[in-house]
C-alpha positions in Angstrom: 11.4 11.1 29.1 11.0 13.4 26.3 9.4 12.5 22.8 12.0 14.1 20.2 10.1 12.8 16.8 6.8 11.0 17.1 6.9 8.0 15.0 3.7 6.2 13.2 2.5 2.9 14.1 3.2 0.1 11.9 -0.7 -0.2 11.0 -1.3 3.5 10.6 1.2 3.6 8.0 -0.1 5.2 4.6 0.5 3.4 1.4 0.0 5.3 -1.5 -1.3 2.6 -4.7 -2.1 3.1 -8.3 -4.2 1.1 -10.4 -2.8 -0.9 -13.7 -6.4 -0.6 -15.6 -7.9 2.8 -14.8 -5.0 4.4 -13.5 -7.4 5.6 -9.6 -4.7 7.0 -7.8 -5.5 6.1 -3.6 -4.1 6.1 -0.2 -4.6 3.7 2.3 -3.6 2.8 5.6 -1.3 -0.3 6.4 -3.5 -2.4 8.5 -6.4 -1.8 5.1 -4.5 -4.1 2.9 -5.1 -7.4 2.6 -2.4 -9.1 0.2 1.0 -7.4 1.4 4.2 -9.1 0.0 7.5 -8.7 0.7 10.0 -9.0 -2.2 13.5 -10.1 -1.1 15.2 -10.1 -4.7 14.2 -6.1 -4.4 14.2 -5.8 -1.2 10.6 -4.0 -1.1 6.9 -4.4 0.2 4.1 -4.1 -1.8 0.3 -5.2 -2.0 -2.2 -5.9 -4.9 -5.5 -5.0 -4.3 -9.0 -4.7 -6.3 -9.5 -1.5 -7.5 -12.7 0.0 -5.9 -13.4 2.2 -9.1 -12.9 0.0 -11.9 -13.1 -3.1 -10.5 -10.0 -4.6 -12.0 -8.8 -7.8 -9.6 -6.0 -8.4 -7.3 -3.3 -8.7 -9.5 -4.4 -6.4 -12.3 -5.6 -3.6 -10.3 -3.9 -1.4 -7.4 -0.4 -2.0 -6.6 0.2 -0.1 -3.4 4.3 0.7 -2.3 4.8 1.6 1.3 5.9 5.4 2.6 10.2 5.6 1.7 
């Protein structure tokens, strides 16, 4: 068998997120994130998270989107 394109585990997928307050840009990986959410009206995933520089809580701090 030969490995044409090496693809990334579902948990080692990087999310990048931004915070509402402060406006911390971060990465983190999939399997990090603890309130992931799957919109079917828009047909996207996304998870609110606290933002570890300002503080600002789960559904006023960092909304991370998934790699397109």
């Amino acid at each position: 068998m030969k490995i044409t394109k090496q693809g990334t585990p579902k948990g080692e997928r990087i999310w990048k997120g931004c915070c509402w307050q402060c406006k911390s840009e971060a990465e983190a990986k999939e399997s990090e994130l603890t309130k992931i959410t799957h919109d079917q009206r828009e047909g996207v995933s996304f998870s609110w998270e606290k933002c570890p520089v300002c503080g600002a809580g789960p559904y006023s701090g960092m909304l991370f989107y998934p790699p397109c």
